[in-house]
TIRO-2110 file (N, C-alpha, C; in Angstrom, 1 decimal):
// TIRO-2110
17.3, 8.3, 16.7, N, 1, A
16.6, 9.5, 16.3, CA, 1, A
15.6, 9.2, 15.2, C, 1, A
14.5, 9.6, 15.2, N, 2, A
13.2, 9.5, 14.6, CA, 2, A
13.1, 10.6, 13.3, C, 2, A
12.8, 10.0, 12.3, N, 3, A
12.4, 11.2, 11.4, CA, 3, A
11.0, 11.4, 11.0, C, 3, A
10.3, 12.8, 10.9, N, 4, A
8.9, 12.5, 10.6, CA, 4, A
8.3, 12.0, 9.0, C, 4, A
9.8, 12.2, 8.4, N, 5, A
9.3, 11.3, 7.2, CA, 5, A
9.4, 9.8, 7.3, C, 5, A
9.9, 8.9, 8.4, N, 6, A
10.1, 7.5, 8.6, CA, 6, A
9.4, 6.4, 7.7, C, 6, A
8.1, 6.6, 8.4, N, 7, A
7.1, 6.3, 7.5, CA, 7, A
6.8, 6.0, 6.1, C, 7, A
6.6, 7.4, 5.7, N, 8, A
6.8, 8.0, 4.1, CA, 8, A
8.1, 6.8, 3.3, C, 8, A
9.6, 7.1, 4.1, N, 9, A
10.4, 6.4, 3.7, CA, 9, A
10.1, 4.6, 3.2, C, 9, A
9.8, 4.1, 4.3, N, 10, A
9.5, 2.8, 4.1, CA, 10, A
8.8, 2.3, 3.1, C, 10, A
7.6, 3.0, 2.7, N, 11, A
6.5, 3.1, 2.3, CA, 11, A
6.9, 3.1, 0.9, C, 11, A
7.9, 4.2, 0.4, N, 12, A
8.9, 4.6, -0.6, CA, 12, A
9.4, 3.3, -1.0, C, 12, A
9.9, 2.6, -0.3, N, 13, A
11.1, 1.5, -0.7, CA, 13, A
10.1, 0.7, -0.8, C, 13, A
9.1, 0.2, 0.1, N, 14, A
8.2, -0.8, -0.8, CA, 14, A
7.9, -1.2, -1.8, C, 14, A
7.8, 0.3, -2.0, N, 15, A
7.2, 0.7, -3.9, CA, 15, A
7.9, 0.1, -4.5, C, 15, A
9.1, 1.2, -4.6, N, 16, A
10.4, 1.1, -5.3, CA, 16, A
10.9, -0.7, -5.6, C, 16, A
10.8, -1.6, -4.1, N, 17, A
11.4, -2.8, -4.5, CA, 17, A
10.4, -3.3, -5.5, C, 17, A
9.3, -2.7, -5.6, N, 18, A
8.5, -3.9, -6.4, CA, 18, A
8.1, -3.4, -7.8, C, 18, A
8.4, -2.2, -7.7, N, 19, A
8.6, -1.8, -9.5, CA, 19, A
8.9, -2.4, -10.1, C, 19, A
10.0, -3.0, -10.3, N, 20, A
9.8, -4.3, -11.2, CA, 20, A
9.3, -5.0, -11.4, C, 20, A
8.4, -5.3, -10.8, N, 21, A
7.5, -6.2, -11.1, CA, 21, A
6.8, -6.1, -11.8, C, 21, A
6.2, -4.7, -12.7, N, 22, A
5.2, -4.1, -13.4, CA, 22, A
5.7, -4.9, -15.0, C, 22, A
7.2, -4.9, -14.9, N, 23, A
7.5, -6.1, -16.4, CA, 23, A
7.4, -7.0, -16.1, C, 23, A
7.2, -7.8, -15.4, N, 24, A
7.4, -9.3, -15.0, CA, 24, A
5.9, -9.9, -15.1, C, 24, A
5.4, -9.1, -14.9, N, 25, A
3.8, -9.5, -15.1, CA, 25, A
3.0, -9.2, -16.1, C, 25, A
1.5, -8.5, -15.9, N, 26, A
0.8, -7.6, -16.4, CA, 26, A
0.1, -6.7, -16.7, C, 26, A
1.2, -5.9, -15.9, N, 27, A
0.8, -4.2, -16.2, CA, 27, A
0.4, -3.8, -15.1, C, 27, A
0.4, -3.7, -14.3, N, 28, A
-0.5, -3.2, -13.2, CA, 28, A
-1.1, -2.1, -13.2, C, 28, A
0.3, -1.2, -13.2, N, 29, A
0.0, 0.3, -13.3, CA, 29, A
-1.3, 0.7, -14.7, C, 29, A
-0.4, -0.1, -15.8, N, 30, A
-1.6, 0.3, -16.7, CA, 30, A
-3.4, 0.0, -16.9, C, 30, A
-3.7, -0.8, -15.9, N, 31, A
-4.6, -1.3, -15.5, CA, 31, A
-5.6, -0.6, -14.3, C, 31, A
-5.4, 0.7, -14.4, N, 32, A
-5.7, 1.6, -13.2, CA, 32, A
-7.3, 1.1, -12.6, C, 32, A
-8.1, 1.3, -13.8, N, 33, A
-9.5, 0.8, -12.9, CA, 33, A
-9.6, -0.4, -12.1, C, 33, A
-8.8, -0.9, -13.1, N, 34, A
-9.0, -2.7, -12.2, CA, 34, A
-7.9, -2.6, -10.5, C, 34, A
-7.2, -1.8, -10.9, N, 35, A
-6.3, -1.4, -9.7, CA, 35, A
-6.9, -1.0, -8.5, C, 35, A
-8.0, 0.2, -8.5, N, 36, A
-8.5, 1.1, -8.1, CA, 36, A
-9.4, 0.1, -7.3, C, 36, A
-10.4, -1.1, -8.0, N, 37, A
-11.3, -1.9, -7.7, CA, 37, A
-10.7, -2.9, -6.5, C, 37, A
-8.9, -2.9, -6.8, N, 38, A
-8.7, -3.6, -6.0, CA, 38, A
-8.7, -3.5, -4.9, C, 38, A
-8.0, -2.3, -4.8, N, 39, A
-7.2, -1.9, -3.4, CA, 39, A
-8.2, -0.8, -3.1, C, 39, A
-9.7, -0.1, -3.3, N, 40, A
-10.3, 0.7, -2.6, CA, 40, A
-11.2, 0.1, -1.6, C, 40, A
-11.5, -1.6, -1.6, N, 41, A
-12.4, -1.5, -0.3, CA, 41, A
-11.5, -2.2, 0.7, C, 41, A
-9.8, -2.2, 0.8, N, 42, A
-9.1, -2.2, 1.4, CA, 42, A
-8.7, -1.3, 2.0, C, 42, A
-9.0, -0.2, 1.3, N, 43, A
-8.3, 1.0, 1.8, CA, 43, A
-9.6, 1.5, 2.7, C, 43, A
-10.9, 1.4, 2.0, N, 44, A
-12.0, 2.1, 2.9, CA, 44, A
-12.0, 0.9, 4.7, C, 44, A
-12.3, -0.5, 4.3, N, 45, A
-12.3, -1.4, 4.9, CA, 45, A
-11.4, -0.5, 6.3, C, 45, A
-9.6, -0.3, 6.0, N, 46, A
-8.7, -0.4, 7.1, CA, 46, A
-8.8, 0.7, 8.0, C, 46, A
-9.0, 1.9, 6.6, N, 47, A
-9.3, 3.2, 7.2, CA, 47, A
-10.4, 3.4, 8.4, C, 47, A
-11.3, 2.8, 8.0, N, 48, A
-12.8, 2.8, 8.7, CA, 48, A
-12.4, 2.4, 10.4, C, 48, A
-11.4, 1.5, 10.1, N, 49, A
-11.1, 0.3, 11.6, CA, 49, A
-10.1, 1.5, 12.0, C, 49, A
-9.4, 1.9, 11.0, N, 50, A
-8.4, 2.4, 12.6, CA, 50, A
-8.4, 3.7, 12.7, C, 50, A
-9.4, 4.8, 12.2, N, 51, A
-10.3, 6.0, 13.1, CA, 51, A
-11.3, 5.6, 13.9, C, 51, A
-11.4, 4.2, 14.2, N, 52, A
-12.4, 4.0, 15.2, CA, 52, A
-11.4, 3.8, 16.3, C, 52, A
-10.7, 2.8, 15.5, N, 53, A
-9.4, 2.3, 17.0, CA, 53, A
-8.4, 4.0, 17.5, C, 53, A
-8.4, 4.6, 16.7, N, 54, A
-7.7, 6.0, 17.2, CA, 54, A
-8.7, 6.6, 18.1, C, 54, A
-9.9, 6.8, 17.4, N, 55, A
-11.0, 7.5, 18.2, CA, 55, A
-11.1, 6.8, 19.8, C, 55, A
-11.1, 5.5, 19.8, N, 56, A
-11.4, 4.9, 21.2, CA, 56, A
-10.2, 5.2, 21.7, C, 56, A
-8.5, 5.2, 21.1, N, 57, A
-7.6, 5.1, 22.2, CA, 57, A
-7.1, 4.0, 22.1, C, 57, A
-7.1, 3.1, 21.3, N, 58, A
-6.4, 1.7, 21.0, CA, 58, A
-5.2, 1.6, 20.3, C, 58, A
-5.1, 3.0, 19.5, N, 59, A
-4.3, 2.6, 18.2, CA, 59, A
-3.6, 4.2, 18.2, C, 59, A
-2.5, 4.4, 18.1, N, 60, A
-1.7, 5.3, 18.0, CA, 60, A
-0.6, 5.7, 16.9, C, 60, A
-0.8, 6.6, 16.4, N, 61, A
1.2, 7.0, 15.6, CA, 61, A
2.2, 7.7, 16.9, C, 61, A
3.1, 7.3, 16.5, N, 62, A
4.2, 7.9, 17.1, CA, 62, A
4.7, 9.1, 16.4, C, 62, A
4.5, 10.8, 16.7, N, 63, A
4.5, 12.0, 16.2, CA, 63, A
5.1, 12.2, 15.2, C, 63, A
6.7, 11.6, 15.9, N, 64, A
7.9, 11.9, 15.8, CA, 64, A
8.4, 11.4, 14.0, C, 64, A
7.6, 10.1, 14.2, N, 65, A
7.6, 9.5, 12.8, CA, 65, A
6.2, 9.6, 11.3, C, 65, A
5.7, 11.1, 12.0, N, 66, A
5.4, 10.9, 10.8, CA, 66, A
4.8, 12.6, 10.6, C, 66, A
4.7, 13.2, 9.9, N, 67, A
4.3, 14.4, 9.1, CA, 67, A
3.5, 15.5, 10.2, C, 67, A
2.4, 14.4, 10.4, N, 68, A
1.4, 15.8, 11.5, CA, 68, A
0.6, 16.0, 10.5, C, 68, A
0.4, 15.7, 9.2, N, 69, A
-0.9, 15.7, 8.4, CA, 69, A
-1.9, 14.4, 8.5, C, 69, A
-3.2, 15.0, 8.8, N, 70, A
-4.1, 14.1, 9.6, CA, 70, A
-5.2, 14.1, 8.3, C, 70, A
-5.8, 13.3, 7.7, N, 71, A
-7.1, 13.0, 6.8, CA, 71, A
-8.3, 12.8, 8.3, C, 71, A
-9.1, 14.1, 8.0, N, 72, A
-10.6, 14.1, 8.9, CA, 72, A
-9.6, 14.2, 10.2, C, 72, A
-8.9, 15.0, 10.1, N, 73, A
-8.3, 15.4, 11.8, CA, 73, A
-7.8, 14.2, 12.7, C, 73, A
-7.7, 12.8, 12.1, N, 74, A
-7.8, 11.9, 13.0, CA, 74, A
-6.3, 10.9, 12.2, C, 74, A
-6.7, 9.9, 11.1, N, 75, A
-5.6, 9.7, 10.3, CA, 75, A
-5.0, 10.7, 9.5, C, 75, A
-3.4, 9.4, 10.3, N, 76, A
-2.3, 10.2, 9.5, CA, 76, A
-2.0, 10.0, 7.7, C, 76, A
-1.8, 11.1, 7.0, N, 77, A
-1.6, 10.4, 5.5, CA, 77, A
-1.0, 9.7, 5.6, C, 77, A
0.5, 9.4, 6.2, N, 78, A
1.1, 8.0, 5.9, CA, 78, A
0.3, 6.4, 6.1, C, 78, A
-0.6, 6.6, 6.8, N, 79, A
-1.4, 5.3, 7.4, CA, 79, A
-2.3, 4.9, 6.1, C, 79, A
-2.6, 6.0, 5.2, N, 80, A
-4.0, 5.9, 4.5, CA, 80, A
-2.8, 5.4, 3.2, C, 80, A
-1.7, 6.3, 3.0, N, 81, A
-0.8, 5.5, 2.0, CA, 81, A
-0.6, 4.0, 2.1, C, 81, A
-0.4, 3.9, 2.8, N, 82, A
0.2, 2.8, 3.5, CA, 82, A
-1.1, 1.2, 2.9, C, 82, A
-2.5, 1.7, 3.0, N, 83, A
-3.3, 1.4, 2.8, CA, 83, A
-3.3, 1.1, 1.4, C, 83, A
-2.8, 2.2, 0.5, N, 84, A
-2.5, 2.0, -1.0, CA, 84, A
-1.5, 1.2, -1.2, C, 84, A
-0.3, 1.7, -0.8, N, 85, A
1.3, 1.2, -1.3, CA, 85, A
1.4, -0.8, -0.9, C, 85, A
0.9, -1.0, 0.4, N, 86, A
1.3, -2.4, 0.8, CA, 86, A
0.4, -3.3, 0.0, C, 86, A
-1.2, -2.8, -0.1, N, 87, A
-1.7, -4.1, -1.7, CA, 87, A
-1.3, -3.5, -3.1, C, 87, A
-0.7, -2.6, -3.3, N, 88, A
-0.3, -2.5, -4.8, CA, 88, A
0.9, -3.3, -4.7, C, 88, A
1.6, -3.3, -3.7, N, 89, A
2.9, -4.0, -3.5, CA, 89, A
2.8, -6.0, -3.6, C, 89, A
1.7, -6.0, -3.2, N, 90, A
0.9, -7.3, -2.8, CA, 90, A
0.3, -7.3, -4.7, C, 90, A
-0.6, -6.6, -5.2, N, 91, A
-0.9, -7.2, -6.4, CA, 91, A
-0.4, -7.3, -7.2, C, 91, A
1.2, -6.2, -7.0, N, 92, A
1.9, -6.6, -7.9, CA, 92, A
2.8, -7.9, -8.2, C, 92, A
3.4, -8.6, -7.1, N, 93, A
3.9, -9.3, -6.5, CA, 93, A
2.9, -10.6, -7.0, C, 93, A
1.6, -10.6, -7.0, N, 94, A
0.6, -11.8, -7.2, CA, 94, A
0.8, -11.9, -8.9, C, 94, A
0.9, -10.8, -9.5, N, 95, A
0.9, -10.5, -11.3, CA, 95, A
2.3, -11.2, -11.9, C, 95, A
2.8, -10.7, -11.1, N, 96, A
4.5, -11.0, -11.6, CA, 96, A
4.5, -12.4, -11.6, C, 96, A
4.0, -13.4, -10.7, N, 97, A
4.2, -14.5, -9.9, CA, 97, A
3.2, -15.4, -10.8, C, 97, A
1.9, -14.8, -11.2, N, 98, A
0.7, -15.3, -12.3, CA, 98, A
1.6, -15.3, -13.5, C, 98, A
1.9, -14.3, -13.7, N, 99, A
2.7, -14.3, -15.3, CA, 99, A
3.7, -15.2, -15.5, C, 99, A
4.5, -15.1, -14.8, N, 100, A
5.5, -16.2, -15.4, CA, 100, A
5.1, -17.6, -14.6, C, 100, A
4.6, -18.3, -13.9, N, 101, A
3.6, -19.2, -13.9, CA, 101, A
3.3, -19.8, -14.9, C, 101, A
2.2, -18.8, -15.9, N, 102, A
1.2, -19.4, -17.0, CA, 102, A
2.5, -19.2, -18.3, C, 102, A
3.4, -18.8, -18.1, N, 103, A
4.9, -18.8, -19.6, CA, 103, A
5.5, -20.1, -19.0, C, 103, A
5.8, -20.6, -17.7, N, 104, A
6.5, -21.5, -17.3, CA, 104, A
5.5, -22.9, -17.9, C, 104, A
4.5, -22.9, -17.4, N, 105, A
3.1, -23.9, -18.0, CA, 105, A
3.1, -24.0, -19.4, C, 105, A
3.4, -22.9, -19.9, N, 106, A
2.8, -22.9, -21.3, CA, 106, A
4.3, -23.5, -22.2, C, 106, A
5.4, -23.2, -22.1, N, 107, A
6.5, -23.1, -22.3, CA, 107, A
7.2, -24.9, -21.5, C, 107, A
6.6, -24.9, -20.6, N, 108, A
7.2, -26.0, -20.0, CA, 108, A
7.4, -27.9, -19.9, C, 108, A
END
């Protein structure tokens, strides 16, 4: 059985596993412009491709899994999240991984 928050859910736990990472590194969250720079021609870039691929018929959600709220009638919000949550998850993951790097270097 399908839930229409499925989506949402995953998306959630993404996050969540990589919260930690915001100490491990530097800062991400508090870094919002540089954040925003990151992950907005990702998000425009993805968006752009898959209301074209919905529009043609290539690319689908499954209903069942996800809300029924559509951005521009066409994407679903969890897709556009999704767009946010997986490179915040991704730059945080790169921060965490840079930081203790350059302490292990420096330290080592």
């Amino acid at each position: 059985m399908r839930s229409q928050y499925e989506y949402l859910m995953v998306l959630g736990v993404c996050v969540l596993i990589t919260l930690p990472l915001e100490w491990m590194g530097r800062g991400v969250y508090r870094r919002g412009p540089d954040l925003a720079r990151a992950i907005a021609p990702v998000l425009l870039a993805l968006a752009v491709w898959d209301v074209v691929a919905i529009v043609r018929g290539h690319w689908s959600f499954h209903p069942e899994a996800t809300t029924g709220v559509l951005i521009g009638g066409v994407l679903p919000i969890e897709e556009v999240l999704f767009f946010v949550a997986i490179p915040l998850c991704a730059v945080l993951t790169y921060e965490a991984v840079r930081g203790h790097s350059e302490r292990w270097l420096r330290d080592g």
